[in-house]
C-alpha positions in Angstrom: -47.2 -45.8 -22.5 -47.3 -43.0 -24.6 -45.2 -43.9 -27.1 -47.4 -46.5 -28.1 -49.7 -44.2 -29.3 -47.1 -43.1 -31.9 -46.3 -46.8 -33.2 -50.2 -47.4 -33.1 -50.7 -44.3 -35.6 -47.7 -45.6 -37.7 -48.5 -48.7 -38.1 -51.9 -48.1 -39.0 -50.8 -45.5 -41.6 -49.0 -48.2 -43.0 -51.5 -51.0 -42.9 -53.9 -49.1 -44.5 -53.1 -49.5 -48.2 -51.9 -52.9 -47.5 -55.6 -53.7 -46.8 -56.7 -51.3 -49.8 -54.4 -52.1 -52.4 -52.0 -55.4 -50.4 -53.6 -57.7 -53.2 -53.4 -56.0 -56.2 -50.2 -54.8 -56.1 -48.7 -58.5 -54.9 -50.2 -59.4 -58.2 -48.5 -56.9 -59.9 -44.8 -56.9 -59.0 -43.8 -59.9 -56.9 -42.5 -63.0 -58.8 -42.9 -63.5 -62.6 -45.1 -60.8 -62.7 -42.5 -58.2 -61.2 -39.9 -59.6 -63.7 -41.6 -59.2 -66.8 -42.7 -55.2 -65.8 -38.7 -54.6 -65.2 -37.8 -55.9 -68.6 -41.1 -53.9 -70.3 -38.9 -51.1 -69.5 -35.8 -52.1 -71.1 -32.8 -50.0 -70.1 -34.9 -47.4 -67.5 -35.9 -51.1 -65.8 -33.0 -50.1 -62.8 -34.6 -47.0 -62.1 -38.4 -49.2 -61.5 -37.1 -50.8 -59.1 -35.4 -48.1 -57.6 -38.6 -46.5 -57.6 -41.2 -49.4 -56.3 -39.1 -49.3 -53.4 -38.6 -45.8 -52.6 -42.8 -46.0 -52.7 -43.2 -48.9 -50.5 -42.6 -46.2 -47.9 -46.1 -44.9 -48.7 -48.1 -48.1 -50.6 -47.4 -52.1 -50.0 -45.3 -52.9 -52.6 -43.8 -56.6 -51.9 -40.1 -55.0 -51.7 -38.1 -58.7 -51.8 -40.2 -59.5 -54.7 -39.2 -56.1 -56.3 -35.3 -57.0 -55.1 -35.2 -61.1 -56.6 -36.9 -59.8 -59.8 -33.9 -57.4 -59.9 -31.5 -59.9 -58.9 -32.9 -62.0 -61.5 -33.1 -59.6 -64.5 -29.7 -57.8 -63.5 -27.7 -60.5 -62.1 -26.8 -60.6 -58.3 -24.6 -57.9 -58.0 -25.9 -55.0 -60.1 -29.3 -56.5 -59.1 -28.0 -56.2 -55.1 -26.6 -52.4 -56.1 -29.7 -51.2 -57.4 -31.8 -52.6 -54.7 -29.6 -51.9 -52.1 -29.8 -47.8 -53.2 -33.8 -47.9 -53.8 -33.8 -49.4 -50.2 -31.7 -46.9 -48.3 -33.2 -44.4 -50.1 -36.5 -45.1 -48.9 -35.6 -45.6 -45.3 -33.8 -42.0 -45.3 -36.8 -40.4 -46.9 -38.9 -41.5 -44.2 -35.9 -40.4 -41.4 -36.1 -37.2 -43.2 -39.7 -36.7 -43.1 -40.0 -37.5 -39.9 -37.5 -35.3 -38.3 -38.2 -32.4 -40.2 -41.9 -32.4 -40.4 -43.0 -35.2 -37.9 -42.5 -33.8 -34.3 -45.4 -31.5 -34.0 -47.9 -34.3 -34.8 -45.8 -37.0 -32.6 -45.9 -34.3 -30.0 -50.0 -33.6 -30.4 -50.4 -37.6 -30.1 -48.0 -38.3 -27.2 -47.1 -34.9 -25.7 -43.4 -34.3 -25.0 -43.4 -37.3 -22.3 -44.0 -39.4 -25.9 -41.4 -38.0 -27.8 -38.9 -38.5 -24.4 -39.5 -41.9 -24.4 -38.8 -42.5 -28.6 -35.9 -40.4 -27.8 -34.3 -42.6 -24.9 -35.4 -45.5 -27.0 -33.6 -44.6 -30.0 -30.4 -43.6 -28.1 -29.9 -46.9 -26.0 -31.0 -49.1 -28.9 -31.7 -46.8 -32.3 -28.8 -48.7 -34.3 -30.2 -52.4 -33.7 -34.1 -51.7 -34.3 -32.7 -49.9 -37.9 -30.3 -52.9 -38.6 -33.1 -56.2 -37.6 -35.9 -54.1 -38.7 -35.2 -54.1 -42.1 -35.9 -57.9 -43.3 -39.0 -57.6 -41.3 -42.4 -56.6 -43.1 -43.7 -53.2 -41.9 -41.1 -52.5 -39.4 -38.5 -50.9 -41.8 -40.8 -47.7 -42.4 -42.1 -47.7 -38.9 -39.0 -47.5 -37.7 -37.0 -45.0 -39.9 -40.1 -43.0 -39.5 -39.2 -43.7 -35.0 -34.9 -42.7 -36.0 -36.7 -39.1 -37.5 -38.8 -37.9 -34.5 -36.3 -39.1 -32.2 -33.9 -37.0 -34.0 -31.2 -39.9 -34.1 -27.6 -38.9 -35.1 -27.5 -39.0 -39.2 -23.9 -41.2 -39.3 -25.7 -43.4 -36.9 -28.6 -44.0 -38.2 -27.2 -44.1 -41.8 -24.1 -46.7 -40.7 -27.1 -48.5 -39.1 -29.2 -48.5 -42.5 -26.5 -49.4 -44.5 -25.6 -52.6 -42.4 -29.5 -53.6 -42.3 -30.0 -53.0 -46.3 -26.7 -53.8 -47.9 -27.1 -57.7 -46.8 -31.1 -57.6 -46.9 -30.6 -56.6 -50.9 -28.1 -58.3 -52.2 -29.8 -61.7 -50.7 -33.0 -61.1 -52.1 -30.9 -60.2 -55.7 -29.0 -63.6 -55.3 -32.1 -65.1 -54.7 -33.7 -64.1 -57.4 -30.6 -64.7 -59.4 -29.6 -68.5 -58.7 -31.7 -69.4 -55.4 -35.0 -68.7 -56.7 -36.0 -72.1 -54.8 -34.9 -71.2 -51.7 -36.6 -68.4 -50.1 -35.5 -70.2 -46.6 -32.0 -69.1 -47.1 -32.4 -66.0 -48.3 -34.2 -65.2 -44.9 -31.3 -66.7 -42.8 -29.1 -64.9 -44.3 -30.9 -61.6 -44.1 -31.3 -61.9 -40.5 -27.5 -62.9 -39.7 -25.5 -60.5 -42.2 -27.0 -57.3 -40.6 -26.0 -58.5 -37.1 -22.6 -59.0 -38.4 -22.0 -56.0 -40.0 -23.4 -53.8 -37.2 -21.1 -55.5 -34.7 -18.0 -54.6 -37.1 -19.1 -51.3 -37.8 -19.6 -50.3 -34.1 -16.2 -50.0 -32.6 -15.1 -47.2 -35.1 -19.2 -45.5 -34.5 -17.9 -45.6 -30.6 -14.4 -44.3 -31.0 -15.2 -41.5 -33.2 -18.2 -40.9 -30.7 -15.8 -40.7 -27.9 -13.1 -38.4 -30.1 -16.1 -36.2 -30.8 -17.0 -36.0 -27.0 -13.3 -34.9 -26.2 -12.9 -32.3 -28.4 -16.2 -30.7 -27.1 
């Protein structure tokens, strides 16, 4: 399947400073560790963690460490804003990339049967793999990166982002902020808000699809 070949590159693009730099960074900004770095710098701490996890697009940084150490410093709302816009932010930059730079390489790995393939992929499921994929590890970038080259519609895939990163962040934040024992929950929930908010946010993604097909 040519499309394999696509995911295979990405996901080795991805594991490769996990296995470079996986440990060091872990040590440096998951937990405690994470916490005390935020608070170093004082006021500007917000825009850290908006930062660390715009970058774990491109290096392993553990992103719910980054998003209970905000929930923790910040509180779980202000904590679940900020980690909620570092979040989205990332998976647009990697939509973005992808869709305006990505296609000739997709096309020189998979040819255009490849790219066919991502794009039927992407339009009968696009919305759930951006919604479930992003309180897995690895899969969030992987798959934003798949949304670009497959050129999925921007309200889409954004409505889709939001419904995957909104619950994912503020989870992690409350977490961090009064759960800090139980990481258990926090995955629940991660799994079963996104699937929740899709399914509300899809009748009015349909209607306005179907308005938009009428009118042309």
């Amino acid at each position: 399947m040519r499309l394999f070949r696509i995911v295979l590159v990405l996901t080795i693009l991805v594991l490769i400073p996990f296995f470079l730099w996986g440990d060091s960074l872990l040590a440096m900004f998951d937990g405690d560790a994470a916490r005390m770095r935020i608070r170093e710098y004082g006021t500007w701490g917000w825009a850290v963690v908006m930062g660390l996890l715009i970058v774990d697009l491109f290096l392993p940084i553990p992103a719910t460490g980054v998003m209970s150490a905000a929930g923790y410093v910040y509180g779980p709302l202000v904590g679940g804003f900020i980690s909620c816009v570092g979040s989205f932010l990332s998976g647009l930059l990697a939509y973005a990339l992808c869709r305006s730079f990505g296609r000739p390489i997709a096309e020189w790995l998979a040819g255009p049967e490849g790219l066919d393939q991502n794009e039927r992929l992407f339009a009968r499921s696009g919305p759930w793999l951006v919604v479930l994929s992003r309180w897995l590890p690895v899969l969030p970038e992987i798959v934003a990166c798949l949304s670009g080259l497959a050129r999925m519609k921007l309200r889409i895939f954004l409505t889709a982002l939001l419904c995957g990163t909104i619950p994912t962040a503020f989870t992690y934040a409350a977490v961090g902020a009064l759960f800090d024992s139980e990481p258990g929950w926090a995955l629940a929930m991660s799994i079963i808000l996104p699937v929740v908010l899709w399914l509300a946010f899809r009748p009015f993604l349909r209607a306005r699809q179907a308005a938009a097909s009428v009118d042309s």
